[in-house]
Structure formats: C-alpha cells, structure tokens
LUMLUMDREN-2810 file (N, C-alpha, C; in Angstrom, 1 decimal):
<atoms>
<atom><aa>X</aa><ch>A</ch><at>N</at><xx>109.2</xx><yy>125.5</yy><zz>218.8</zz></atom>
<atom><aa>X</aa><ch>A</ch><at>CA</at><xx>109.1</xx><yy>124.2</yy><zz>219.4</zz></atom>
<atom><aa>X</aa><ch>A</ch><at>C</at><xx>107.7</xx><yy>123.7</yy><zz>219.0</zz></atom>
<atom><aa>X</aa><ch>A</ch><at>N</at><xx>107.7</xx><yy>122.5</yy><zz>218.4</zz></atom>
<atom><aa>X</aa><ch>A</ch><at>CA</at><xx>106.1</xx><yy>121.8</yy><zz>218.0</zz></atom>
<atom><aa>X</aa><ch>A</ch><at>C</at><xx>105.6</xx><yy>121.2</yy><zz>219.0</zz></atom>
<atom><aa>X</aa><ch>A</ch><at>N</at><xx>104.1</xx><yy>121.2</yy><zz>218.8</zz></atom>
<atom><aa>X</aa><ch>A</ch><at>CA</at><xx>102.9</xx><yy>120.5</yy><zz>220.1</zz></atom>
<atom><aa>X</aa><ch>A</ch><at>C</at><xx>103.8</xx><yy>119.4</yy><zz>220.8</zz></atom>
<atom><aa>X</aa><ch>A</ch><at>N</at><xx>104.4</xx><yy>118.6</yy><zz>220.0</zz></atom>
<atom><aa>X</aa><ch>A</ch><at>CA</at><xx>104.7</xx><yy>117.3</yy><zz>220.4</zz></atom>
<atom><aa>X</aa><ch>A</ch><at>C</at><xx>105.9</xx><yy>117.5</yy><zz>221.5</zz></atom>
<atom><aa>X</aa><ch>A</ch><at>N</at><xx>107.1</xx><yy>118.1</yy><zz>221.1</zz></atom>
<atom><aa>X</aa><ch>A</ch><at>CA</at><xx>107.8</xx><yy>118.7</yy><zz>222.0</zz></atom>
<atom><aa>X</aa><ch>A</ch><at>C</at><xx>107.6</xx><yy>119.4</yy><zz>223.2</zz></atom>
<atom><aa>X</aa><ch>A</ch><at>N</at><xx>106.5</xx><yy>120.5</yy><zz>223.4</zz></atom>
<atom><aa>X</aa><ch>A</ch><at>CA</at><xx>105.7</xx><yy>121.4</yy><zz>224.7</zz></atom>
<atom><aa>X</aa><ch>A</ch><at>C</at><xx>105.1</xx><yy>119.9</yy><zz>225.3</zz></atom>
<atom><aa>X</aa><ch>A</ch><at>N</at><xx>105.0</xx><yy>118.5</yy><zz>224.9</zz></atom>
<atom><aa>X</aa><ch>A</ch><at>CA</at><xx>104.3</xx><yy>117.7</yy><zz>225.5</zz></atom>
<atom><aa>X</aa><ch>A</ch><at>C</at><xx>105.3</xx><yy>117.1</yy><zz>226.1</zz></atom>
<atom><aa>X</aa><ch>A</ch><at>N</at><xx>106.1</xx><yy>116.6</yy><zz>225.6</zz></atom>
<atom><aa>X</aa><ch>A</ch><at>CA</at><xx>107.7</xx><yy>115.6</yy><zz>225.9</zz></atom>
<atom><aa>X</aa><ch>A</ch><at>C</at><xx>108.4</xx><yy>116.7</yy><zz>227.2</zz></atom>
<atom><aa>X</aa><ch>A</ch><at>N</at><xx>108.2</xx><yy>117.8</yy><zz>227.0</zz></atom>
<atom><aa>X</aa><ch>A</ch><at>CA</at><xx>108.7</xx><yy>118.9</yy><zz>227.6</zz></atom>
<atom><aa>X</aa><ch>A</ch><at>C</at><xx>108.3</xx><yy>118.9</yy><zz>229.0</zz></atom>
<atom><aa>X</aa><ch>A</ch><at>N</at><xx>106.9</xx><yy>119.2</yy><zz>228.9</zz></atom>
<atom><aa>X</aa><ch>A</ch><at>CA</at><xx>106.1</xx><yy>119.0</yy><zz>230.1</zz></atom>
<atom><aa>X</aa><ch>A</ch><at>C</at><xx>106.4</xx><yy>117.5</yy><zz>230.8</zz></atom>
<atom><aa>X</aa><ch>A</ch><at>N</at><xx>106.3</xx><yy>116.9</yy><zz>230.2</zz></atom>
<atom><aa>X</aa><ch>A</ch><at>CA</at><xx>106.2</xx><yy>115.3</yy><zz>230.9</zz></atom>
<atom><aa>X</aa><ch>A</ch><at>C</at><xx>107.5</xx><yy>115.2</yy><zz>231.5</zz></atom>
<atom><aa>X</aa><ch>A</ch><at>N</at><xx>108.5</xx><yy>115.6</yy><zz>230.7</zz></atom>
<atom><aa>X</aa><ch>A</ch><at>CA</at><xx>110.3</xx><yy>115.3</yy><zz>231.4</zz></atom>
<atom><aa>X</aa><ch>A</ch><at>C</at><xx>110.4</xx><yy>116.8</yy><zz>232.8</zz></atom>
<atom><aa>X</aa><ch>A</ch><at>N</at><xx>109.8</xx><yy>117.2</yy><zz>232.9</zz></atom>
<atom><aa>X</aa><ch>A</ch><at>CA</at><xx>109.1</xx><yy>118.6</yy><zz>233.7</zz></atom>
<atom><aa>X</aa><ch>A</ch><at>C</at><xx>109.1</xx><yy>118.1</yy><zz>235.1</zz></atom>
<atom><aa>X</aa><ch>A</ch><at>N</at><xx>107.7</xx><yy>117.4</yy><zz>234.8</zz></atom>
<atom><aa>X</aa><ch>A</ch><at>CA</at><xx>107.2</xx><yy>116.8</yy><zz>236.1</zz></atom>
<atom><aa>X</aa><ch>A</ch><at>C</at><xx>108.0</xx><yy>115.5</yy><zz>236.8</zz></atom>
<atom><aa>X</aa><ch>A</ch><at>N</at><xx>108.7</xx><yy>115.2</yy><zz>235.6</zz></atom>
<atom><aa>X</aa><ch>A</ch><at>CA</at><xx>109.5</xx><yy>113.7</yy><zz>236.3</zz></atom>
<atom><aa>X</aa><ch>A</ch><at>C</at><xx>110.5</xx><yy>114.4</yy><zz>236.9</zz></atom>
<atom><aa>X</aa><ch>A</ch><at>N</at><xx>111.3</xx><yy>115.9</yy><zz>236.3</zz></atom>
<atom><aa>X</aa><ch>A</ch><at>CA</at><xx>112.2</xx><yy>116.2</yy><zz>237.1</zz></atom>
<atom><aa>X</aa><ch>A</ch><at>C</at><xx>111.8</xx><yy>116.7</yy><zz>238.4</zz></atom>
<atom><aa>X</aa><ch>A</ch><at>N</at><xx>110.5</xx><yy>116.9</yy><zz>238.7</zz></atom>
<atom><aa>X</aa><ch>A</ch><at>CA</at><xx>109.6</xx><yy>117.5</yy><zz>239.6</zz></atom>
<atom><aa>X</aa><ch>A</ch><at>C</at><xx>110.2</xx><yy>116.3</yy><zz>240.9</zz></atom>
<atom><aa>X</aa><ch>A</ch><at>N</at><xx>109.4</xx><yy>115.3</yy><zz>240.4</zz></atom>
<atom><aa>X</aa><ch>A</ch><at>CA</at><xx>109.4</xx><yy>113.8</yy><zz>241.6</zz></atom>
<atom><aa>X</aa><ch>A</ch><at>C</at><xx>111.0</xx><yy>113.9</yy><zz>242.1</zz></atom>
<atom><aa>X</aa><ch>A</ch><at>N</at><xx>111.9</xx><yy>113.5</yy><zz>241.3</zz></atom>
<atom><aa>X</aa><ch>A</ch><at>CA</at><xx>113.2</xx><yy>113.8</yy><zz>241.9</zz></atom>
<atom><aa>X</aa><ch>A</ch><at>C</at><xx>113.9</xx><yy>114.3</yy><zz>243.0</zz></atom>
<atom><aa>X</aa><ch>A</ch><at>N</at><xx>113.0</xx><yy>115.5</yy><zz>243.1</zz></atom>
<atom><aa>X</aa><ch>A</ch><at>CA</at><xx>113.1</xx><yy>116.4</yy><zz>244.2</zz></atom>
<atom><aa>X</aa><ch>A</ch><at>C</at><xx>114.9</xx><yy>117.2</yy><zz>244.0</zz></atom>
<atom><aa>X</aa><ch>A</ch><at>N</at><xx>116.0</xx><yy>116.4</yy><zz>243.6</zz></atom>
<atom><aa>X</aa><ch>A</ch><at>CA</at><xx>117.5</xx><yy>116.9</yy><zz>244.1</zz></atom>
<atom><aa>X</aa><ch>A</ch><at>C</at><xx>118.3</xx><yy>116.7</yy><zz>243.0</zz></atom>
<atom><aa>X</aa><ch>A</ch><at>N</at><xx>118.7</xx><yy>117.5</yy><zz>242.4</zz></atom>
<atom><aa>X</aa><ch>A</ch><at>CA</at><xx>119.9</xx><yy>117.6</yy><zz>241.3</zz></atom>
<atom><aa>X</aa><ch>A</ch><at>C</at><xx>120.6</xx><yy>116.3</yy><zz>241.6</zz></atom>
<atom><aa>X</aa><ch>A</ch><at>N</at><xx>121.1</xx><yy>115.6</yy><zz>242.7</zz></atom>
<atom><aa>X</aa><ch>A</ch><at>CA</at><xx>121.7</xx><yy>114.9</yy><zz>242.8</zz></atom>
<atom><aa>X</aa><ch>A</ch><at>C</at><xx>120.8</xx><yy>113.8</yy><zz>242.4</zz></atom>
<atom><aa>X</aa><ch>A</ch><at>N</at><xx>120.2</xx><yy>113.2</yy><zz>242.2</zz></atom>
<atom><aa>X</aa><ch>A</ch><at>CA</at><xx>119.6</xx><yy>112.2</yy><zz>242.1</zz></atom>
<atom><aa>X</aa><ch>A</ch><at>C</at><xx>118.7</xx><yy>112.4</yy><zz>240.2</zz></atom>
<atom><aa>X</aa><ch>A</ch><at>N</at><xx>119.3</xx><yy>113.3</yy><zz>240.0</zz></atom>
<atom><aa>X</aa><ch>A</ch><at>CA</at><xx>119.3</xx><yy>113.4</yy><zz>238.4</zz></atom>
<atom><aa>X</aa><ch>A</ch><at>C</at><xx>119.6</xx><yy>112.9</yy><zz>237.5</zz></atom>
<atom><aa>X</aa><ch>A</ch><at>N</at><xx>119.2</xx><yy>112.1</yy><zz>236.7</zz></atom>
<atom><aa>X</aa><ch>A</ch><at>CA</at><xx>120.1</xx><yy>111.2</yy><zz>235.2</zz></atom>
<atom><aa>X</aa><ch>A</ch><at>C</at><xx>120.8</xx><yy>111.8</yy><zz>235.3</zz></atom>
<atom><aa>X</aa><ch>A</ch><at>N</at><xx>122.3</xx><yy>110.9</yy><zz>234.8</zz></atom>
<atom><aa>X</aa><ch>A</ch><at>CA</at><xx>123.5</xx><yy>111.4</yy><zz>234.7</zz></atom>
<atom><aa>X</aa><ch>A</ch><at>C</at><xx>123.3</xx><yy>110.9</yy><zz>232.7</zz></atom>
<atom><aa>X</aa><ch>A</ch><at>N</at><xx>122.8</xx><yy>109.7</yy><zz>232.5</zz></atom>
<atom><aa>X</aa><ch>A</ch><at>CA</at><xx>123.2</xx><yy>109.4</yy><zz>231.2</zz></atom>
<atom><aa>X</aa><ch>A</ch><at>C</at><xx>121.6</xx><yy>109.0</yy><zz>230.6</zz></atom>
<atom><aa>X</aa><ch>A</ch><at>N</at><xx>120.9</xx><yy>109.8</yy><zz>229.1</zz></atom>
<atom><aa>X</aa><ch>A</ch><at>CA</at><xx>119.9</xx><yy>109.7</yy><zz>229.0</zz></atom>
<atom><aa>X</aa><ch>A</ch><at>C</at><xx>119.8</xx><yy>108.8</yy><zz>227.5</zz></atom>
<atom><aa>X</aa><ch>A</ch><at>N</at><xx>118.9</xx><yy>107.5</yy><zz>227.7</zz></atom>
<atom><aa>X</aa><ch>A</ch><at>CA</at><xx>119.3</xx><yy>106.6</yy><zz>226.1</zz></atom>
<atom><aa>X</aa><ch>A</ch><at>C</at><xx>117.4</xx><yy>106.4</yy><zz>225.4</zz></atom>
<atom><aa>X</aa><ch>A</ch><at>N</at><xx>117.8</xx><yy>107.6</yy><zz>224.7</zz></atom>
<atom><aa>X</aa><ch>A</ch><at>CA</at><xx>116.6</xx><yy>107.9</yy><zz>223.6</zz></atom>
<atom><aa>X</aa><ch>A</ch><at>C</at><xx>116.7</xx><yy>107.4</yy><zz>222.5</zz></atom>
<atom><aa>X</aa><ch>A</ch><at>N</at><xx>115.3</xx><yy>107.2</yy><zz>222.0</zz></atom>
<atom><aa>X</aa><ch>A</ch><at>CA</at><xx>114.8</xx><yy>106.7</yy><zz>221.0</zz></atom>
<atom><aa>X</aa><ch>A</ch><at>C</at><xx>114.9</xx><yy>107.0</yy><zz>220.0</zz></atom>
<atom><aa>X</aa><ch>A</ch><at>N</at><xx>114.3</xx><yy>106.9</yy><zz>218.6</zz></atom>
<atom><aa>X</aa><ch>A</ch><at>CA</at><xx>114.2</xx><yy>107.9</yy><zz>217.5</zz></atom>
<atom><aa>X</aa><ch>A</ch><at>C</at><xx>113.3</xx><yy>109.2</yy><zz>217.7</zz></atom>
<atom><aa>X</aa><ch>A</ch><at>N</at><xx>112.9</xx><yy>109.4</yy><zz>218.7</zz></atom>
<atom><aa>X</aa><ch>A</ch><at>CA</at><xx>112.3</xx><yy>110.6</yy><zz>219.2</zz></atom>
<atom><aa>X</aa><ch>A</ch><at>C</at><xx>112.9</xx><yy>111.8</yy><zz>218.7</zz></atom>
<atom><aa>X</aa><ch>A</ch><at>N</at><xx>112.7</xx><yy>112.2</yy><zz>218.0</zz></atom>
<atom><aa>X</aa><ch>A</ch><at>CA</at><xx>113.0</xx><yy>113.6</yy><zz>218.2</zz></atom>
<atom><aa>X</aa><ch>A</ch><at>C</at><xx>112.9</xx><yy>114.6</yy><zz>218.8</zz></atom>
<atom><aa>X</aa><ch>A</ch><at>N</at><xx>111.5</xx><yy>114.6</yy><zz>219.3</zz></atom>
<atom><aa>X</aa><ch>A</ch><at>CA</at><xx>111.1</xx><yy>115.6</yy><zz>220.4</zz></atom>
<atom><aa>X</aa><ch>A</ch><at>C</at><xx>111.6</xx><yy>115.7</yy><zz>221.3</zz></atom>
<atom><aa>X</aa><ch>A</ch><at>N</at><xx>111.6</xx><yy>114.1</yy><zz>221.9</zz></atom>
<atom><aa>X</aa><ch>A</ch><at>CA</at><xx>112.5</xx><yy>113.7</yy><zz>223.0</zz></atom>
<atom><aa>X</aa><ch>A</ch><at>C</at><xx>114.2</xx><yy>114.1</yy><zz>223.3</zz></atom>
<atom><aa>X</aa><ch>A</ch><at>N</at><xx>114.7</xx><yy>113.8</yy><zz>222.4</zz></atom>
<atom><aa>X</aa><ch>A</ch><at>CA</at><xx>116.2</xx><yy>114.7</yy><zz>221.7</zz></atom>
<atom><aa>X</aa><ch>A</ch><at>C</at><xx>115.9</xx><yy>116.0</yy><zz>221.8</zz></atom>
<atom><aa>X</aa><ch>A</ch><at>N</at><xx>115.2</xx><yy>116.6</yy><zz>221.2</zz></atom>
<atom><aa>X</aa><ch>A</ch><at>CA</at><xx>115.3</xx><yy>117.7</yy><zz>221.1</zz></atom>
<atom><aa>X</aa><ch>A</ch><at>C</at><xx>115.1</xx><yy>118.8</yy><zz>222.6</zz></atom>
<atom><aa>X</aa><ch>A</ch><at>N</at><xx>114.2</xx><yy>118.0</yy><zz>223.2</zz></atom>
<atom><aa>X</aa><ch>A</ch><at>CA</at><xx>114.0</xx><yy>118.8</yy><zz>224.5</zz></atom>
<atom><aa>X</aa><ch>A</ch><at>C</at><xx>115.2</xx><yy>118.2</yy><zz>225.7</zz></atom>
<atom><aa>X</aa><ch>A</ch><at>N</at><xx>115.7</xx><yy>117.4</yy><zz>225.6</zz></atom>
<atom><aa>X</aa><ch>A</ch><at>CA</at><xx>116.5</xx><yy>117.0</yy><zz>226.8</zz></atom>
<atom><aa>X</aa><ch>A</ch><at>C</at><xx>117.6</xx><yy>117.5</yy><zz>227.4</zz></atom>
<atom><aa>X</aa><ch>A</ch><at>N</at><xx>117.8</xx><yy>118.2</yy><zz>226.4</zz></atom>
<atom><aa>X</aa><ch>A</ch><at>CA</at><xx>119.6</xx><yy>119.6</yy><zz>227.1</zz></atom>
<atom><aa>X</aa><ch>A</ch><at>C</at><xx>118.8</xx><yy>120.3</yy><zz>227.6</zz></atom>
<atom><aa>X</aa><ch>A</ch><at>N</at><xx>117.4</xx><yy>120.5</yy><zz>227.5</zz></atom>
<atom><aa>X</aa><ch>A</ch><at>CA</at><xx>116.8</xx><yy>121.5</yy><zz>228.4</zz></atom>
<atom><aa>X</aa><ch>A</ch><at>C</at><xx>116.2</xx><yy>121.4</yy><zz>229.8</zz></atom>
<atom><aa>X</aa><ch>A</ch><at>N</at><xx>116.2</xx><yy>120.1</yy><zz>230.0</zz></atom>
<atom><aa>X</aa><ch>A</ch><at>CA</at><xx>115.0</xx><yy>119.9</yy><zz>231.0</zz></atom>
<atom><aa>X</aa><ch>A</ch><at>C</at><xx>116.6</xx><yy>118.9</yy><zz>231.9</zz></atom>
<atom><aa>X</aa><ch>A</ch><at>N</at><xx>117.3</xx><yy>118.3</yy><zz>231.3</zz></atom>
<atom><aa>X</aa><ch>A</ch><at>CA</at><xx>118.5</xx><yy>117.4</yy><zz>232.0</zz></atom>
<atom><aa>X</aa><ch>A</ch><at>C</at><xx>119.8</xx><yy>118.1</yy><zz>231.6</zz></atom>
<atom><aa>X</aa><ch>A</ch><at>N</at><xx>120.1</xx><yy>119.3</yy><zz>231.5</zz></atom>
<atom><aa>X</aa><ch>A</ch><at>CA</at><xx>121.6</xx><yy>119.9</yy><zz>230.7</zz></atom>
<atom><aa>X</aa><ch>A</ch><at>C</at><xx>122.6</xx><yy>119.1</yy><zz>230.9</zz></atom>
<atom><aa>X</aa><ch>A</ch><at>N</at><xx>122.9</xx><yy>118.9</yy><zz>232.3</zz></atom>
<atom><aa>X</aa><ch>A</ch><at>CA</at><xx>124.1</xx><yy>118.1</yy><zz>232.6</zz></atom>
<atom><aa>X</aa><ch>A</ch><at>C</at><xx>124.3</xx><yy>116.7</yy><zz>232.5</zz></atom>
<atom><aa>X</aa><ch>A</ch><at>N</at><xx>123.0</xx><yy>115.9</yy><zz>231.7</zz></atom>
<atom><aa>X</aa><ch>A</ch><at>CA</at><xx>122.8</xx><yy>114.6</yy><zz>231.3</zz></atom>
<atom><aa>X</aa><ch>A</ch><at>C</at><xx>123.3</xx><yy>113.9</yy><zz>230.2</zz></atom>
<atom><aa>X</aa><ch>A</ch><at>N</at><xx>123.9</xx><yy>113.8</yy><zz>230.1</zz></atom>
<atom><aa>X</aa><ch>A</ch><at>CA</at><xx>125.0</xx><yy>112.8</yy><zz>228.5</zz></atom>
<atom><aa>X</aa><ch>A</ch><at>C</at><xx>123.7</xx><yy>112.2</yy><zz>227.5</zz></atom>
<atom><aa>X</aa><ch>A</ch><at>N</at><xx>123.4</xx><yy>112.5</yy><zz>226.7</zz></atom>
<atom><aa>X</aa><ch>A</ch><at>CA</at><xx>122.1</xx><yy>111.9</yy><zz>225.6</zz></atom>
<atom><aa>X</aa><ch>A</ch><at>C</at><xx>122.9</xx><yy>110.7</yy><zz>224.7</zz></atom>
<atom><aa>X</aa><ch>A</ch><at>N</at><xx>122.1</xx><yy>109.8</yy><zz>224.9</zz></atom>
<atom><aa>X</aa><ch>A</ch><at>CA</at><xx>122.9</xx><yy>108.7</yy><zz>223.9</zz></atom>
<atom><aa>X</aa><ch>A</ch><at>C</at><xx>121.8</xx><yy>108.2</yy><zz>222.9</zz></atom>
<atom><aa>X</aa><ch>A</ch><at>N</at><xx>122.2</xx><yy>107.5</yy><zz>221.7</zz></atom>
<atom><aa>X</aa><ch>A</ch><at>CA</at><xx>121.3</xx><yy>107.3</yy><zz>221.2</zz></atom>
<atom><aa>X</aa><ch>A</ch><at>C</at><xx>121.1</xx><yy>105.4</yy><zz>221.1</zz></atom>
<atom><aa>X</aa><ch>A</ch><at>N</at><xx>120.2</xx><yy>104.9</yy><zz>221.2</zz></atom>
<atom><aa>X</aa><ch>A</ch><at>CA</at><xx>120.0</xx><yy>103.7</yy><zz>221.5</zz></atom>
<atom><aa>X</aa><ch>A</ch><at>C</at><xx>120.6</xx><yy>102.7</yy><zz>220.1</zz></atom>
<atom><aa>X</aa><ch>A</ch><at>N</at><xx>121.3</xx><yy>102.1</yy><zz>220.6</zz></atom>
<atom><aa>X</aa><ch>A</ch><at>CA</at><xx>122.4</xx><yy>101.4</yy><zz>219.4</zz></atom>
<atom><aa>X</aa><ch>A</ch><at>C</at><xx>121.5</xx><yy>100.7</yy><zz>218.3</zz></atom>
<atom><aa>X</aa><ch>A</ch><at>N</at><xx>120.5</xx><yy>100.0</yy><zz>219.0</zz></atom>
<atom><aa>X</aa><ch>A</ch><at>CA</at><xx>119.0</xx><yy>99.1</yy><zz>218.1</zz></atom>
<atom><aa>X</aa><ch>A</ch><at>C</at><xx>118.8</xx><yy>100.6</yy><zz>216.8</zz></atom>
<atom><aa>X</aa><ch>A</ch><at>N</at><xx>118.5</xx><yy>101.7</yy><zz>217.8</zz></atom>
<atom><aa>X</aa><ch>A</ch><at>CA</at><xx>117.8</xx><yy>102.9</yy><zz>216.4</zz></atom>
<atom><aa>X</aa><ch>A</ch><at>C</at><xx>119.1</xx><yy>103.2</yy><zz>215.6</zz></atom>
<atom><aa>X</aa><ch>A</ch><at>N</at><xx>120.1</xx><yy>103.4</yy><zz>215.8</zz></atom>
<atom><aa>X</aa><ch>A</ch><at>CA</at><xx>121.0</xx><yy>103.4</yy><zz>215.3</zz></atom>
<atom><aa>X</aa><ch>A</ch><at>C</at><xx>121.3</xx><yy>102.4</yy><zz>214.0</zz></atom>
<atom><aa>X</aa><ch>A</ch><at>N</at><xx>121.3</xx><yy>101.4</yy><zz>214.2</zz></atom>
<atom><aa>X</aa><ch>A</ch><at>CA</at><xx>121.7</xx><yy>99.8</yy><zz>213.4</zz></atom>
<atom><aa>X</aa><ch>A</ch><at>C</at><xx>120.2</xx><yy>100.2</yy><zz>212.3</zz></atom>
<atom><aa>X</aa><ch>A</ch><at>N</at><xx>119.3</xx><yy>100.4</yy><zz>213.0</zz></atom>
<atom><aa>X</aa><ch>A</ch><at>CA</at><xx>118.1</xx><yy>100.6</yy><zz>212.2</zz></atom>
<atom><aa>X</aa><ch>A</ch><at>C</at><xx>118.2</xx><yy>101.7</yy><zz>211.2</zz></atom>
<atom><aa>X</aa><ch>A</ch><at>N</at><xx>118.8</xx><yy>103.0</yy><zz>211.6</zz></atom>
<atom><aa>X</aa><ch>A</ch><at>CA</at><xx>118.9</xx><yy>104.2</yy><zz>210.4</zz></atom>
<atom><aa>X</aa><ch>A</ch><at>C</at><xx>119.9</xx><yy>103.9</yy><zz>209.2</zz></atom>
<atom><aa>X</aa><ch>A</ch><at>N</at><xx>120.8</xx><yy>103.0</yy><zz>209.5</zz></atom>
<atom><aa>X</aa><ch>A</ch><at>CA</at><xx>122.2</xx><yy>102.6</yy><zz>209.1</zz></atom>
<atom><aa>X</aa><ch>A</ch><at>C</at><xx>121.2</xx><yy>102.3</yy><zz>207.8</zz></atom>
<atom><aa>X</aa><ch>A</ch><at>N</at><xx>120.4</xx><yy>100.5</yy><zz>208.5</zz></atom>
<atom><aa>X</aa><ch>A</ch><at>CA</at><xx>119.6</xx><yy>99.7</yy><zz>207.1</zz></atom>
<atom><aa>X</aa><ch>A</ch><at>C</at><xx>118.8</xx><yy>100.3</yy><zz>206.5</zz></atom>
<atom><aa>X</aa><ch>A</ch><at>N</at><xx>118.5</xx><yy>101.7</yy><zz>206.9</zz></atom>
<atom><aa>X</aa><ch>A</ch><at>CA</at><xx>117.7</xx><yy>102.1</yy><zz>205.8</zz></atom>
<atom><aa>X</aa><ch>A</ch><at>C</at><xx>118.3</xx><yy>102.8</yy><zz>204.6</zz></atom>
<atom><aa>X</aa><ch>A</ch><at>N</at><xx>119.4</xx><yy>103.7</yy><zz>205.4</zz></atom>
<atom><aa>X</aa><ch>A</ch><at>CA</at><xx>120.5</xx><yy>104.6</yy><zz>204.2</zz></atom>
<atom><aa>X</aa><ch>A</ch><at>C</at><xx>121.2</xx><yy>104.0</yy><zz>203.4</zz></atom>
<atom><aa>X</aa><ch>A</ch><at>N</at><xx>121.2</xx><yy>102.5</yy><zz>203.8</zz></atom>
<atom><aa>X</aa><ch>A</ch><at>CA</at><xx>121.9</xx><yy>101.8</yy><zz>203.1</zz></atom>
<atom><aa>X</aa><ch>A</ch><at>C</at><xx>121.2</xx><yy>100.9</yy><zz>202.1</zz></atom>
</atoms>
C-alpha cells in the first residue's frame, strides 16, 4: 500500500469512527479518479457499492480516444 493510500485509509478510519453503527454506513460510495481512494474502500466500507463518478468517466473516455 503507498503513503497516499495509509493516508486515504486513515482518514475513511476515523470517518467510520464518527458513525458510531454499521447501520448508518454508506450504502453506495461515488469516487473520484482517486485511486487510493478506490483502492482503500472494500476495506474500510466492504459492504458499500463503489461507483465511479460519470464526469471522470466521460473524461477517461476523451482522453483514449
């Protein structure tokens, strides 16, 4: 895991901290081009659906193309 992710990691940590109750847990999570962000989120939200934000999407599209 890189610095950047141990930091994304920690941060989504303590927000799950505030929460206090599984029940009141993201159910659906809409990330950025983050990758760290992606990358840490089945870990810290497992049962949270990751989507990816349609704007970043439309944007990778214009580039590959």
């Amino acid at each position: 895991m890189s610095e950047k992710e141990d930091n994304v990691s920690w941060a989504l940590e303590r927000c799950r901290e505030l929460l206090h109750s599984k029940v009141i847990y993201p159910k659906v999570l809409n990330t950025g081009r983050d990758n760290a962000l992606m990358n840490v989120m089945d870990t810290v939200f497992p049962e949270a659906t990751t989507l990816l934000c349609e704007y970043h999407i439309e944007r990778n599209v214009e580039i590959l193309a």
